[in-house]
VMD Tcl script that builds the backbone (N, CA, C; Angstrom):
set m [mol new atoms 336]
animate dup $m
set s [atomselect $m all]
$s set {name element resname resid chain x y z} {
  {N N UNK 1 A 234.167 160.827 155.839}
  {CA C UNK 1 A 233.170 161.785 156.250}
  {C C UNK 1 A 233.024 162.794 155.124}
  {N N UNK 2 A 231.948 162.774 154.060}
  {CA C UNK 2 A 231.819 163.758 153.331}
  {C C UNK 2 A 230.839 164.460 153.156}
  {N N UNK 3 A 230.983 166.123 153.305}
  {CA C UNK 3 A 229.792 166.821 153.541}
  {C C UNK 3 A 229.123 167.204 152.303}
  {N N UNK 4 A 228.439 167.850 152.398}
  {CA C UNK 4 A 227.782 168.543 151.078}
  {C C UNK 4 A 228.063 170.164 151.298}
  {N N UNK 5 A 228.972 170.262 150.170}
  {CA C UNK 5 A 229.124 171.944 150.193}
  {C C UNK 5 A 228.230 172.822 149.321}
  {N N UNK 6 A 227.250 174.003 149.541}
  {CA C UNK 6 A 226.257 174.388 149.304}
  {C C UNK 6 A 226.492 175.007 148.178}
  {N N UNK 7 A 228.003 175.492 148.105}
  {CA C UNK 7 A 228.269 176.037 146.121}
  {C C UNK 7 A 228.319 175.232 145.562}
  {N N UNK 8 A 228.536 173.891 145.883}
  {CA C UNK 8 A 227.851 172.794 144.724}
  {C C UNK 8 A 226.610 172.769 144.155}
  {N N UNK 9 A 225.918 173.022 145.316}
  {CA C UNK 9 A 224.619 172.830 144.541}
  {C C UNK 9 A 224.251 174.342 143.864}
  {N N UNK 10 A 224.558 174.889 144.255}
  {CA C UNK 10 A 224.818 176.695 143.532}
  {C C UNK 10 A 225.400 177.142 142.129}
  {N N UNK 11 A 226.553 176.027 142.210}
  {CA C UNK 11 A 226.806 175.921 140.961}
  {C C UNK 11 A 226.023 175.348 139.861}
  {N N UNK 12 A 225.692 174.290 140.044}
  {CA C UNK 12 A 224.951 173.613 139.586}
  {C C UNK 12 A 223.277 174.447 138.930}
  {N N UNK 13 A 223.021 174.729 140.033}
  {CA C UNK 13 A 221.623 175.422 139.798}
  {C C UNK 13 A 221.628 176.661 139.325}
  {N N UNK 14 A 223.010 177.776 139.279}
  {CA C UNK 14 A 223.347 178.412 138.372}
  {C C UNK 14 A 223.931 177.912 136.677}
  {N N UNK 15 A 224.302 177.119 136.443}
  {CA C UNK 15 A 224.213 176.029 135.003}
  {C C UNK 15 A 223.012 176.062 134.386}
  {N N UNK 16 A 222.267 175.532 135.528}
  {CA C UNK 16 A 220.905 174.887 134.679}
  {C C UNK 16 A 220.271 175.785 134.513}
  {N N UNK 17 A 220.295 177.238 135.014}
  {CA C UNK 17 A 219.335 178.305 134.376}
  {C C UNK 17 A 219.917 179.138 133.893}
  {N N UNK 18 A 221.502 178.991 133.428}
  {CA C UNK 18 A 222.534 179.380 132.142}
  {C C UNK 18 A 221.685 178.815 131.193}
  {N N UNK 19 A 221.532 177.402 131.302}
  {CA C UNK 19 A 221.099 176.753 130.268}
  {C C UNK 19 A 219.816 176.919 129.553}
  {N N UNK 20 A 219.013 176.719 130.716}
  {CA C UNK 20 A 217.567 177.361 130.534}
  {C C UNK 20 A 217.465 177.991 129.321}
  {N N UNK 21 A 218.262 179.544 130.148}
  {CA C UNK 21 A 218.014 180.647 129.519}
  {C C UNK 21 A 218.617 180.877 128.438}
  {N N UNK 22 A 219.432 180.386 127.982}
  {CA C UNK 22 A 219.985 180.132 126.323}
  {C C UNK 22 A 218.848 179.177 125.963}
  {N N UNK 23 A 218.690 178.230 126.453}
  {CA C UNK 23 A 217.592 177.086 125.053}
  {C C UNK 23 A 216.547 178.475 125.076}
  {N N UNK 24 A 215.679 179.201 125.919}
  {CA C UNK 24 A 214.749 179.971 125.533}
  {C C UNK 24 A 214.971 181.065 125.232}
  {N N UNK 25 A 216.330 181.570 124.704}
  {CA C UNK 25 A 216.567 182.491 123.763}
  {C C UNK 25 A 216.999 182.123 122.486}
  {N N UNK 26 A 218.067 182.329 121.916}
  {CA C UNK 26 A 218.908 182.010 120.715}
  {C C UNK 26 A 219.590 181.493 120.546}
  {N N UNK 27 A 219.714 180.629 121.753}
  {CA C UNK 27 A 221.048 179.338 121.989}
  {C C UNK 27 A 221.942 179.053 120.795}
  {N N UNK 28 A 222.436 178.615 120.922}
  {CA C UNK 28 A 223.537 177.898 119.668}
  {C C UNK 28 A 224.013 177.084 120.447}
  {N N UNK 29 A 224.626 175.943 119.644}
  {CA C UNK 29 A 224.843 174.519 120.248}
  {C C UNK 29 A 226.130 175.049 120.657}
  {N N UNK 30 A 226.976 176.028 120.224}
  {CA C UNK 30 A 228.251 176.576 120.341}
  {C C UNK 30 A 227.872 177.040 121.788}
  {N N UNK 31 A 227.284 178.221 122.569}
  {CA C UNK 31 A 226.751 178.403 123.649}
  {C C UNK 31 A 226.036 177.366 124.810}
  {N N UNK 32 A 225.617 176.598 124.299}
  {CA C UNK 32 A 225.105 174.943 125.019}
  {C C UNK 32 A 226.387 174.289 125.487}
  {N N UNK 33 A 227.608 174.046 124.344}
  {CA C UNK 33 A 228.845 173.345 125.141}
  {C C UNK 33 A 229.287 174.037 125.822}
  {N N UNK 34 A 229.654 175.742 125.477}
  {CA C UNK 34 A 230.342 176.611 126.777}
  {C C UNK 34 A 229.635 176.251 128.048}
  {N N UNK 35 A 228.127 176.307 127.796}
  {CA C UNK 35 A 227.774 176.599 129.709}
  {C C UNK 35 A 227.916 175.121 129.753}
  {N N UNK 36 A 227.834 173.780 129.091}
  {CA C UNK 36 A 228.190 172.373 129.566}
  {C C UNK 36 A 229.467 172.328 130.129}
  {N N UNK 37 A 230.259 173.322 129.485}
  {CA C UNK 37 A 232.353 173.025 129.779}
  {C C UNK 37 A 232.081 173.380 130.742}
  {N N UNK 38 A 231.893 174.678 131.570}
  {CA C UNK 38 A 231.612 175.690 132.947}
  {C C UNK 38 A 230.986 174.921 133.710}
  {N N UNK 39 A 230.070 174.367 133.584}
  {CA C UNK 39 A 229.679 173.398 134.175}
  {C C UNK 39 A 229.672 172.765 135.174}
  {N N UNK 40 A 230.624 172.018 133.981}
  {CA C UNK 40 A 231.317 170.302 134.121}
  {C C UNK 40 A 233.124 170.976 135.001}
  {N N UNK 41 A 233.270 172.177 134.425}
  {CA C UNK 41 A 234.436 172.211 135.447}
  {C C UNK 41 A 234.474 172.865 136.770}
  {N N UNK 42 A 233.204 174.091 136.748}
  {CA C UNK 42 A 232.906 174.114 138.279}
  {C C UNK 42 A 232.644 172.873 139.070}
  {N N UNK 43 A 232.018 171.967 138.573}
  {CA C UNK 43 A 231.649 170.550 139.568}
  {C C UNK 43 A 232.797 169.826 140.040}
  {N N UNK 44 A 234.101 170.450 138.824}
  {CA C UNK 44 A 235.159 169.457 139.220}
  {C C UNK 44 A 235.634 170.001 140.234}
  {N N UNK 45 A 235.742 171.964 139.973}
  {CA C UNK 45 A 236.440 172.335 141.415}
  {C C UNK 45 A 235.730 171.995 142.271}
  {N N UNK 46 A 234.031 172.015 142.408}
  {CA C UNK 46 A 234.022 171.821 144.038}
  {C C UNK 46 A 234.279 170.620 144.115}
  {N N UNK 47 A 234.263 169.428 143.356}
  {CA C UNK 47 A 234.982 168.051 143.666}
  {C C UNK 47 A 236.554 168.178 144.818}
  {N N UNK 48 A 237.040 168.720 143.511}
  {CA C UNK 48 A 238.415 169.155 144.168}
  {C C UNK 48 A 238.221 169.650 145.893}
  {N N UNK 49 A 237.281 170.521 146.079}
  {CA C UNK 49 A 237.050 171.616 147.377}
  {C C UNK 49 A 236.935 170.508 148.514}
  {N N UNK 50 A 235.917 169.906 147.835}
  {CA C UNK 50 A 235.508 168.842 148.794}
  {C C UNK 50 A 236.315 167.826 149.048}
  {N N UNK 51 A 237.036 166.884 148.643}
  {CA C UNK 51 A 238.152 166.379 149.038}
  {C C UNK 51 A 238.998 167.169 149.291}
  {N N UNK 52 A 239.569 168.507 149.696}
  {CA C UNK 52 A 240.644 168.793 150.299}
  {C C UNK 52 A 240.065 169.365 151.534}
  {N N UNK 53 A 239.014 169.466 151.669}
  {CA C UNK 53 A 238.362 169.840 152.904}
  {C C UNK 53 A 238.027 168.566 153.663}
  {N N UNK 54 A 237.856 167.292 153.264}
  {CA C UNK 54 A 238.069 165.825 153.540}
  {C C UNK 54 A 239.333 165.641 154.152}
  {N N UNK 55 A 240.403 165.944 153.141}
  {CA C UNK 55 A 241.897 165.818 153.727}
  {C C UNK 55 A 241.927 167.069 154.953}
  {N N UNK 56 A 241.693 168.232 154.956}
  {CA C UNK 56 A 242.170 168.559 156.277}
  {C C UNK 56 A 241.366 168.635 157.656}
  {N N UNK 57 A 239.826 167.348 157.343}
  {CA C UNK 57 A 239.061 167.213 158.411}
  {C C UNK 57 A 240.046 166.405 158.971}
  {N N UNK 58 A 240.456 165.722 158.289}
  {CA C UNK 58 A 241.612 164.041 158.372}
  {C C UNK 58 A 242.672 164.829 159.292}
  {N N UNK 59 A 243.434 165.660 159.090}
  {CA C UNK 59 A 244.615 166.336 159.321}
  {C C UNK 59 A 244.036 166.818 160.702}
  {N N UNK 60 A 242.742 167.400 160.589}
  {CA C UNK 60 A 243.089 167.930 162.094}
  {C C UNK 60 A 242.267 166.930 163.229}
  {N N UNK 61 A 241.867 165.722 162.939}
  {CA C UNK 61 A 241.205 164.594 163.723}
  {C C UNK 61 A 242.852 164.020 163.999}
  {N N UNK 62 A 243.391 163.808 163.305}
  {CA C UNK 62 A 245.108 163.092 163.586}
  {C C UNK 62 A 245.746 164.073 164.471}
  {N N UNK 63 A 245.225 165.454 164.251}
  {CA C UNK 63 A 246.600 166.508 165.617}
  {C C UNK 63 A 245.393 166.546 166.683}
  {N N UNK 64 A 244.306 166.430 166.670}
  {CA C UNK 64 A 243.633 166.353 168.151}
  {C C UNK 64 A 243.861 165.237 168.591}
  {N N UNK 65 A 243.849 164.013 168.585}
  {CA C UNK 65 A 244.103 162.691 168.723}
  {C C UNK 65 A 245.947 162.817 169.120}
  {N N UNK 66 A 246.813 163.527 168.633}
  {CA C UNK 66 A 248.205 163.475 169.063}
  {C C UNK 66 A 247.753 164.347 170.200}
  {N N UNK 67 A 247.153 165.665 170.623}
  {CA C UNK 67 A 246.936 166.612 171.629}
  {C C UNK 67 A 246.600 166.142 172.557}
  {N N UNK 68 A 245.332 165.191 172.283}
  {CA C UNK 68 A 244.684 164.485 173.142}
  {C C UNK 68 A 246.228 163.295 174.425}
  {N N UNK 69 A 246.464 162.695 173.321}
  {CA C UNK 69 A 247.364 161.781 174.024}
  {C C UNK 69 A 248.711 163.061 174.560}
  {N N UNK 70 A 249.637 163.906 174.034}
  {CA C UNK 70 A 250.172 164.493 174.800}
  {C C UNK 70 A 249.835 164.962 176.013}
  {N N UNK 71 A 248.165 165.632 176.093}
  {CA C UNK 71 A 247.878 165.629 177.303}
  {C C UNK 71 A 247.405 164.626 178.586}
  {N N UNK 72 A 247.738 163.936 177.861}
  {CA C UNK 72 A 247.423 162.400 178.832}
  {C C UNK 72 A 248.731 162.342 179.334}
  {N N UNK 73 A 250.129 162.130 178.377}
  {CA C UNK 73 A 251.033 162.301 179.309}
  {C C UNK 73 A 251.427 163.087 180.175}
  {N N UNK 74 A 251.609 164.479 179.595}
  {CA C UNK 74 A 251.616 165.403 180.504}
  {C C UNK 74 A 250.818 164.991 182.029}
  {N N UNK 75 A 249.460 164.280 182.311}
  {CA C UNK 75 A 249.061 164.069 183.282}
  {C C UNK 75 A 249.682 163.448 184.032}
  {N N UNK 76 A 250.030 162.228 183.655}
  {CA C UNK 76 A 250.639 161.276 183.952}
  {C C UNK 76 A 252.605 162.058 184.926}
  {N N UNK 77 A 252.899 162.427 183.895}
  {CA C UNK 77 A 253.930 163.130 184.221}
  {C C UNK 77 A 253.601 164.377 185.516}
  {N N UNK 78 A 252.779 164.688 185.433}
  {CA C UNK 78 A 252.184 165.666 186.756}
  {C C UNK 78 A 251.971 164.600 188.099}
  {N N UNK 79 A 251.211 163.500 188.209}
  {CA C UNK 79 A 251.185 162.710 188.995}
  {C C UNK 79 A 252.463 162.080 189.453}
  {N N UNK 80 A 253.154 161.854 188.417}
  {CA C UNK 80 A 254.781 161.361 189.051}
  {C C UNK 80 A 255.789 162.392 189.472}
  {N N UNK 81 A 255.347 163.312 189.183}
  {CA C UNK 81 A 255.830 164.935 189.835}
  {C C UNK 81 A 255.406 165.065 191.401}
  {N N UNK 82 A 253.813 164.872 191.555}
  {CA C UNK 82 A 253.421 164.947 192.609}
  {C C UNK 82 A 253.429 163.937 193.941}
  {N N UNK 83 A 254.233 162.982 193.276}
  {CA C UNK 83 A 253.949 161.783 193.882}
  {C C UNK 83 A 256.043 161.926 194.764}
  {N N UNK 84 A 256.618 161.719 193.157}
  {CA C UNK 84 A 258.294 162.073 193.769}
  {C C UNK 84 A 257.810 163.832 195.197}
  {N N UNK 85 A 257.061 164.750 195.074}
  {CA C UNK 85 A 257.122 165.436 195.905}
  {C C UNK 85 A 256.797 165.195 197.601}
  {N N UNK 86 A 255.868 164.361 196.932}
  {CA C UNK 86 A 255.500 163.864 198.182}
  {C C UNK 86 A 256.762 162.578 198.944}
  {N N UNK 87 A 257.454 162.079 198.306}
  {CA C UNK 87 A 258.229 161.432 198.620}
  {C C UNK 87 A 259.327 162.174 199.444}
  {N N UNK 88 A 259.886 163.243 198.730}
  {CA C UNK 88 A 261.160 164.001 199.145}
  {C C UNK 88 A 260.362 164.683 200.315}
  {N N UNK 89 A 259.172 165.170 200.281}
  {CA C UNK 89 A 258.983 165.675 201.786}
  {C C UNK 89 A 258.517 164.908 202.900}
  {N N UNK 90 A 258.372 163.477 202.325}
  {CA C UNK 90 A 258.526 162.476 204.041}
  {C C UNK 90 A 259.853 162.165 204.543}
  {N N UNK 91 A 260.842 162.588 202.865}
  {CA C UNK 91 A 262.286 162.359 203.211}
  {C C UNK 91 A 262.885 163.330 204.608}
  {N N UNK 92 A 262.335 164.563 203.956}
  {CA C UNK 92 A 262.651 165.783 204.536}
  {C C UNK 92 A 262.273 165.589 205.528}
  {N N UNK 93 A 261.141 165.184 206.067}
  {CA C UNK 93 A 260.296 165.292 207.424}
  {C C UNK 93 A 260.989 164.590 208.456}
  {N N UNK 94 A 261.540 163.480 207.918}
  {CA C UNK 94 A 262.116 162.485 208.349}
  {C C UNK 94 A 263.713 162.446 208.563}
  {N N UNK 95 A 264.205 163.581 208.317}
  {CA C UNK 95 A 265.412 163.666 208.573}
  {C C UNK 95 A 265.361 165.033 209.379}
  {N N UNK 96 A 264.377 165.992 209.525}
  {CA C UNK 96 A 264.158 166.657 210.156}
  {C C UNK 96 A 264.097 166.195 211.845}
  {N N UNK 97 A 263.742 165.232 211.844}
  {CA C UNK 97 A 263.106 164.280 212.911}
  {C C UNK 97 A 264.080 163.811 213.351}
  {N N UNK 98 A 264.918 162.891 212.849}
  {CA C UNK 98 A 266.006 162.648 212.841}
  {C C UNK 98 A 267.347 163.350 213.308}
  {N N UNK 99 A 267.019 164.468 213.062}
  {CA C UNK 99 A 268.545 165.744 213.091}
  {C C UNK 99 A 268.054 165.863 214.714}
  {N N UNK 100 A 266.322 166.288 214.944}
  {CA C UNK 100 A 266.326 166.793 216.238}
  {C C UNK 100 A 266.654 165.402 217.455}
  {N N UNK 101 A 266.380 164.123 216.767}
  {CA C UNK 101 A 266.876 163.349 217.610}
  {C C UNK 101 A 268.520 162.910 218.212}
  {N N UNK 102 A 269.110 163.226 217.332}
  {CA C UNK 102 A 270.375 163.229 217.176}
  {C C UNK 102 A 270.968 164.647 218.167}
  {N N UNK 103 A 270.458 165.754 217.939}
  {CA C UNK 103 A 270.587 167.128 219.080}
  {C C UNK 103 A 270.373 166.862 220.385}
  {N N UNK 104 A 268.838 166.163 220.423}
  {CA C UNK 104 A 268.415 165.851 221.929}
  {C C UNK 104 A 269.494 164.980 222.592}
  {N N UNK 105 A 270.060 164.004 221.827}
  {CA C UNK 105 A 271.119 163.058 221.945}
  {C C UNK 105 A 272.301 163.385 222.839}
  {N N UNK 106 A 272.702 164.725 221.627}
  {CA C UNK 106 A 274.061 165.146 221.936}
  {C C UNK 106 A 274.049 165.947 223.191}
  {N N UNK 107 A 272.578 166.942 223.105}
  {CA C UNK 107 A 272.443 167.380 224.401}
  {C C UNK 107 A 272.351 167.060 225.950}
  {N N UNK 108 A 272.536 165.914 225.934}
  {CA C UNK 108 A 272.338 164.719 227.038}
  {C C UNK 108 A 273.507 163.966 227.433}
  {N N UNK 109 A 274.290 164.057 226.172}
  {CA C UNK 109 A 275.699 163.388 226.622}
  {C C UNK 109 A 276.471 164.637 226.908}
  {N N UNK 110 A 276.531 165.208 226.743}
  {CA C UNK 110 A 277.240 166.876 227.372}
  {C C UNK 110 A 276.956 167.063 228.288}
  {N N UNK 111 A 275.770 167.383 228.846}
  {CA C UNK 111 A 275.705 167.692 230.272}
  {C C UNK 111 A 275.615 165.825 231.133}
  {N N UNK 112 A 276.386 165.288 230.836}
  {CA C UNK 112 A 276.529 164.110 231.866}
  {C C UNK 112 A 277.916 164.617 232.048}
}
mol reanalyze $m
mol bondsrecalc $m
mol representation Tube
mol addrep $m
């Protein structure tokens, strides 16, 4: 995915009317290679700019994509949360049920 960064072309179009404006003054070929060097090495930094802004589109598509899936587990892990809850309280319910049957029980063999 590579964008176009707008000081490229800024740079650039600041060059060419460096240049301009030396050929239509008093240029010297000595002044012609300076603004060619400046140039040629602003283009390299935004080269540079632009691939490291490449690398950390990369970098942060790889930690949303890990975020993404952590929160998938996390879901997952919420559902088996909610699910064991629901389990322990039919346990509960069910021994609740149980205890009072066991009372009614005892209460019945006592008074015989």
């Amino acid at each position: 995915m590579t964008q176009a960064f707008p000081y490229k072309n800024f740079s650039l179009l600041g060059t060419t009317l460096v240049c301009a404006a030396l050929l239509g003054g008093c240029a010297t070929t000595d002044n012609l290679n300076r603004a060619q060097t400046t140039a040629d090495q602003a283009l390299q930094r935004a080269d540079q700019a632009s691939q490291k802004a490449d690398q950390a589109m990369a970098a942060a598509n790889a930690a949303k994509a890990a975020a993404d899936q952590a929160n998938q587990k996390a879901d997952q892990a919420n559902a088996t949360a909610g699910e064991a809850k629901s389990t322990a309280d039919a346990a509960k319910s069910e021994s609740t049920a149980t205890s009072e049957k066991l009372d009614r029980m005892f209460k019945k063999t006592m008074q015989k």
